[in-house]
C-alpha positions in Angstrom: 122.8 -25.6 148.1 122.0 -22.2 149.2 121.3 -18.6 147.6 124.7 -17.9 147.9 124.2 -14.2 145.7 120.7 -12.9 146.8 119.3 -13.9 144.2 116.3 -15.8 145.3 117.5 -18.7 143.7 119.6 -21.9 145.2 123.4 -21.9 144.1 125.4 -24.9 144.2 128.6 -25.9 147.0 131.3 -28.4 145.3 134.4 -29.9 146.9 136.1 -30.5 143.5 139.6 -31.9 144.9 141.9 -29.0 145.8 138.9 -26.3 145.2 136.0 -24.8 146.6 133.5 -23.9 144.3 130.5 -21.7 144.3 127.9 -22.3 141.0 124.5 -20.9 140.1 121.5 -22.3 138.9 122.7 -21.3 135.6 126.3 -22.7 135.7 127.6 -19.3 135.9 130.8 -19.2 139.2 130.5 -17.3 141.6 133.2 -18.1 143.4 136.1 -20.3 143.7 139.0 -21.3 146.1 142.1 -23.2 145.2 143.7 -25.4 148.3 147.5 -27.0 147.7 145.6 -30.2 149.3 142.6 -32.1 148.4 139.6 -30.9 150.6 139.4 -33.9 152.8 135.7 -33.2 154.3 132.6 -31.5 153.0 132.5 -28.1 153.2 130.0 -26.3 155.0 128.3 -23.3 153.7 125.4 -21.2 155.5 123.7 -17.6 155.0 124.3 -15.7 157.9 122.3 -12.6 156.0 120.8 -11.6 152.9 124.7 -9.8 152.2 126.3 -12.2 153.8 127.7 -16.4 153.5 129.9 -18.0 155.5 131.8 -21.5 154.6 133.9 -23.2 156.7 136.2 -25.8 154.8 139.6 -27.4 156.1 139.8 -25.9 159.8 139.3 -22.5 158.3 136.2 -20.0 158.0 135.3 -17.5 155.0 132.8 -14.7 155.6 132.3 -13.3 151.5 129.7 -10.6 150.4 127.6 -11.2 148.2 130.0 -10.9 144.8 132.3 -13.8 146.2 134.5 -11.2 147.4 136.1 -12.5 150.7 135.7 -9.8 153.9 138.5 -8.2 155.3 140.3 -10.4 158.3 139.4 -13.1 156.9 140.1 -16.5 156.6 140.2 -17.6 160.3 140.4 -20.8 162.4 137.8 -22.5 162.9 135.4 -25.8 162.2 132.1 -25.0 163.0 129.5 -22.6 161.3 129.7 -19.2 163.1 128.0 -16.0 163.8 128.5 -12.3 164.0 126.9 -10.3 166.0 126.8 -7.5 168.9 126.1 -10.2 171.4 126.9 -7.6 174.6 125.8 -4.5 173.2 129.2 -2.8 173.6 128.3 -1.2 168.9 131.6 -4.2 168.7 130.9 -7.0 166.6 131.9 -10.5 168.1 132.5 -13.4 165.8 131.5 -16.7 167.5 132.6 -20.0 166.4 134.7 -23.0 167.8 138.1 -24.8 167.0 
């Protein structure tokens, strides 16, 4: 569970076989990922800011706004929860994470 839409409210994280899905309080999607394989592991999902979720599911990470809509470069490889951030102060963003 987490406020997945800025909301203030907790939204619900299901492995449903072969898709990821994102539910509100209200039953209402938010967003949804279809996989040709069963999700073998439980996803992860995390905010990273108010604007911002990350999920990492089958080797891969997912950074979406807040409308589900999935950010530009992404998905990528990895298996860990991430972060973004300046982290040497060079105005480039540097996405951190492990495979």
């Amino acid at each position: 569970m987490l406020d997945f839409n800025s909301d203030k409210a907790k939204d619900y994280v299901f492995n449903a076989g072969t898709n990821l899905l994102v539910v509100d309080n209200q039953k209402k999607e938010l967003f949804k990922m279809d996989y040709e394989n069963n999700i073998g592991q439980q996803p992860m999902a995390f905010k990273l800011d108010q604007n911002k979720t990350g999920i990492v599911v089958q080797n891969q990470i997912y950074l979406l706004n807040s409308n589900g809509l999935l950010e530009d470069g992404f998905p990528l490889a990895g298996s860990t929860t991430f972060h973004i951030a300046d982290i040497n102060s060079d105005q480039i963003m540097n996405l951190v994470v492990a495979h």
